[in-house]
Structures are given as structure tokens and as C-alpha cells.
DSSP file (Angstrom, degrees, kcal/mol; ACC not computed):
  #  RESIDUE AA STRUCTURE BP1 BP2  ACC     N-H-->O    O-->H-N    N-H-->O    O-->H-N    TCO  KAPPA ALPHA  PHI   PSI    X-CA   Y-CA   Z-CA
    1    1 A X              0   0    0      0, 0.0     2,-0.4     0, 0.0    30,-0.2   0.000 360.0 360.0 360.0 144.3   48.5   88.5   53.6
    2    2 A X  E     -A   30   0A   0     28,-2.0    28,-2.4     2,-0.0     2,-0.4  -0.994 360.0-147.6-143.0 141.2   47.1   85.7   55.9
    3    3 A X  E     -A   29   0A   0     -2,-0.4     2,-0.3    26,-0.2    26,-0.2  -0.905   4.6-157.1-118.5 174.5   47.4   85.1   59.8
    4    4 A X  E     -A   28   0A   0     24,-2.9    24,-2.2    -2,-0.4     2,-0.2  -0.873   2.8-165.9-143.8 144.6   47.5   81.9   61.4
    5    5 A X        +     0   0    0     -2,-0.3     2,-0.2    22,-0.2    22,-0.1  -0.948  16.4 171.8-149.7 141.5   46.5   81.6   65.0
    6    6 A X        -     0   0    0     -2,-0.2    20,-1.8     2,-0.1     2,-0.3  -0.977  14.7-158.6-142.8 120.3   47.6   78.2   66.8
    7    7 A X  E     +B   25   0A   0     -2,-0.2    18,-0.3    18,-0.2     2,-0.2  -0.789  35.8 104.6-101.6 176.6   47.4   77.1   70.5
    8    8 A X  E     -B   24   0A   0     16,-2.7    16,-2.7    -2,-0.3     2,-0.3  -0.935  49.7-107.3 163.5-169.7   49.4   74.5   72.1
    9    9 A X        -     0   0    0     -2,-0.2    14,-0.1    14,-0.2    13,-0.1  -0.970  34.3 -95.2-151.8 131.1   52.4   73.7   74.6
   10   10 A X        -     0   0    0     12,-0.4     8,-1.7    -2,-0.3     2,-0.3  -0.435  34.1-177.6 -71.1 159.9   56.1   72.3   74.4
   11   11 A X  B     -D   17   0B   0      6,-0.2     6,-0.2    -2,-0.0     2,-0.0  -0.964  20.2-146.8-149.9 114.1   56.5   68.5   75.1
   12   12 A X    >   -     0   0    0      4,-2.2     3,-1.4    -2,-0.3     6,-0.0  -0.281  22.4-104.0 -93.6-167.8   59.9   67.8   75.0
   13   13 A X  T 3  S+     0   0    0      1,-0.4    -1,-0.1     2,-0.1     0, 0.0   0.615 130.7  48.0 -94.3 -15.5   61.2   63.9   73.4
   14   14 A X  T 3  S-     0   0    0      2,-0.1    -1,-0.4     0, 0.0    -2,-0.1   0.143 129.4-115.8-112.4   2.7   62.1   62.4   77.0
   15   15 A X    <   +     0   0    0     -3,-1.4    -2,-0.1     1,-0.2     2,-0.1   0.651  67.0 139.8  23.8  36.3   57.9   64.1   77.7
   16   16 A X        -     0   0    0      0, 0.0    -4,-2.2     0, 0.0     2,-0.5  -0.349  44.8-132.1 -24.8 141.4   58.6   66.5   79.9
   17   17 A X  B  >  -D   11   0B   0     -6,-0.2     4,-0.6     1,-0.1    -6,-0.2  -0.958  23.0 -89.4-151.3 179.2   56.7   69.7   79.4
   18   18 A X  T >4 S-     0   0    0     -8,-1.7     3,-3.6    -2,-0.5    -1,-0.1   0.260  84.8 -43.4 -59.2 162.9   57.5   73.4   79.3
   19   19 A X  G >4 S-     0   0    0      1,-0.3     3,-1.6     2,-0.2    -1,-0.1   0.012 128.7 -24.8 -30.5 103.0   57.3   75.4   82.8
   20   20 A X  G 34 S-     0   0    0      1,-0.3    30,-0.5    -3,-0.2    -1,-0.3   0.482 112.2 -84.0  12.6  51.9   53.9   73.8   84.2
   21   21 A X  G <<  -     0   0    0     -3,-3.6    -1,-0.3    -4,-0.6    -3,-0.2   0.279  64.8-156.2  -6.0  65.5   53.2   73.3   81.2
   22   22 A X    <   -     0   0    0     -3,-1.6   -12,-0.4     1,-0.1     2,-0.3   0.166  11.2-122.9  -7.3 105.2   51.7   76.2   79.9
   23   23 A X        -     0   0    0     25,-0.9    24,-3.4    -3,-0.1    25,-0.3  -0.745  27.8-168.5 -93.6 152.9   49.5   76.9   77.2
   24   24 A X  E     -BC   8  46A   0    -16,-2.7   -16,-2.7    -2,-0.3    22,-0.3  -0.598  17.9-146.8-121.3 151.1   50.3   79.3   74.5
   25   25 A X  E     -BC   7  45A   0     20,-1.9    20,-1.5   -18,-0.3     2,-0.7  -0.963  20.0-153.9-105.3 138.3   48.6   81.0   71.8
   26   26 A X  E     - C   0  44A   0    -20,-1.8     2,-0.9    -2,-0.3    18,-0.2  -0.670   9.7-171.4-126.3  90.3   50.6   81.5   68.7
   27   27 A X  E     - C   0  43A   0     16,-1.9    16,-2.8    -2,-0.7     2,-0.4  -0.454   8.1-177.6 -80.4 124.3   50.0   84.4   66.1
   28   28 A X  E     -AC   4  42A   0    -24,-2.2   -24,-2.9    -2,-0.9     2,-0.4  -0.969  17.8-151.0-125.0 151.0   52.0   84.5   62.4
   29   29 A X  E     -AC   3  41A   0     12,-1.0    11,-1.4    -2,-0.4    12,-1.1  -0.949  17.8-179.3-110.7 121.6   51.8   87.1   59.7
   30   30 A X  E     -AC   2  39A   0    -28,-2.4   -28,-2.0    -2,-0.4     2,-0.6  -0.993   5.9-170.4-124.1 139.0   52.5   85.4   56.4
   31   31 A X  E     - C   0  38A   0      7,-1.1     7,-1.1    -2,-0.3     5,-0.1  -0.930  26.8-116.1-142.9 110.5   52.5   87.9   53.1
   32   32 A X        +     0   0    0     -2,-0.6     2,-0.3     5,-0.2     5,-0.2  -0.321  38.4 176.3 -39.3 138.7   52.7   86.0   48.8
   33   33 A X        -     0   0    0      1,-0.0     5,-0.0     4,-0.0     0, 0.0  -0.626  43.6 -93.6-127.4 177.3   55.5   86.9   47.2
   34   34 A X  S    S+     0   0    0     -2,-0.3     3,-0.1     1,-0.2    -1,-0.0   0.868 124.2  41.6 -38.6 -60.9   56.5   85.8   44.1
   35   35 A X  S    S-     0   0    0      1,-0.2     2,-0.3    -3,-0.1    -1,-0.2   0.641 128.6 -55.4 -79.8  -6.0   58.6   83.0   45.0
   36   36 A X  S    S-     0   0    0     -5,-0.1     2,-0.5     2,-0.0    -1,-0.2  -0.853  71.4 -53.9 146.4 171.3   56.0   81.6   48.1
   37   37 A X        -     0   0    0     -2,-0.3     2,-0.5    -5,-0.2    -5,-0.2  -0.572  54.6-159.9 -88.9 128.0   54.2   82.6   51.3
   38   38 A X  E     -C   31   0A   0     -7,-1.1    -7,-1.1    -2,-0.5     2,-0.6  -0.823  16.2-127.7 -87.2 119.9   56.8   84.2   54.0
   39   39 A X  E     +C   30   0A   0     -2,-0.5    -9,-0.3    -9,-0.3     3,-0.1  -0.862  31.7 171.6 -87.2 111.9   56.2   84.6   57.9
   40   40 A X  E     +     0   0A   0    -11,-1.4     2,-0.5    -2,-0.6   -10,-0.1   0.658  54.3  29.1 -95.4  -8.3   56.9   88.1   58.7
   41   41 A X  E     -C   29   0A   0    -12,-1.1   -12,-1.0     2,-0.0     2,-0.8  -0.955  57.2-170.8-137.1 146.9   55.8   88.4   62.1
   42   42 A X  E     +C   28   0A   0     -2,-0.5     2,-0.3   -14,-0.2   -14,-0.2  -0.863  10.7 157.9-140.9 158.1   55.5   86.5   65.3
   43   43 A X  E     -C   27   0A   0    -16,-2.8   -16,-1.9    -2,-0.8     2,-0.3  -0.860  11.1-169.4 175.3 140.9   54.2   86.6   68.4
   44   44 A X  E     -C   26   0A   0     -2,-0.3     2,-0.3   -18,-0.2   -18,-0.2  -0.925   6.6-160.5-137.6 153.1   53.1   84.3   71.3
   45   45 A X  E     -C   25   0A   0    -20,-1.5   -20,-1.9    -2,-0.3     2,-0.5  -0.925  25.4-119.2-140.1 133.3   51.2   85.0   74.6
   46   46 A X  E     -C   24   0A   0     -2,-0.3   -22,-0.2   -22,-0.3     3,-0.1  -0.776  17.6-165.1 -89.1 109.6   51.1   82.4   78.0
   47   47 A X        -     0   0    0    -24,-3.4   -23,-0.1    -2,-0.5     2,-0.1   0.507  46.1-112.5 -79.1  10.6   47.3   81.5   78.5
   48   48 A X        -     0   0    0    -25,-0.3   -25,-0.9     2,-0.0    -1,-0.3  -0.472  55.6 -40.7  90.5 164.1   48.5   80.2   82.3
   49   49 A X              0   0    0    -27,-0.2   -28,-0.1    -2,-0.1   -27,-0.1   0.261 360.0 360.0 -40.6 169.4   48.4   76.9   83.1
   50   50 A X              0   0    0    -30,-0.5   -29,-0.1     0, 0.0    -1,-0.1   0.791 360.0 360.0-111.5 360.0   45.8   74.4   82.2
């Protein structure tokens, strides 16, 4: 089992960026298997603006 913790914001192609452009924090759960490492969970949180 591993988590991954990430922060960051969308920026869309035209740069634009997400609803006043919030930063996010981003947790995944990834668990080995045989065949390769899986994300079983997610979950993301709004730090507010910057």
C-alpha cells in the first residue's frame, strides 16, 4: 500500500483557471497487485484561494 499526496489547481488549455482558482490537496490510495500498483481511493479537499 502507498499514498500519494499532491497539491495543485486546474488550468484549463485557453488558461483559464478553476473557480478563483483554488488550491487543492489531493490524496490516493494505491495497493501491489500482481499485475501493477492500483488507485483504490481518492479524495481531494479546497485549501481556499491563494
Amino acid at each position: 500500500m502507498a499514498i500519494l499526496t499532491a497539491y495543485g489547481h486546474i488550468e484549463y488549455d485557453d488558461h483559464r483557471s478553476s473557480e478563483l482558482n483554488k488550491r487543492t490537496i489531493y490524496t490516493l490510495t494505491a495497493l501491489r497487485r500482481p499485475e501493477g500498483w492500483r488507485f483504490v481511493a481518492y479524495q481531494n479537499t479546497s485549501l481556499g484561494t491563494r
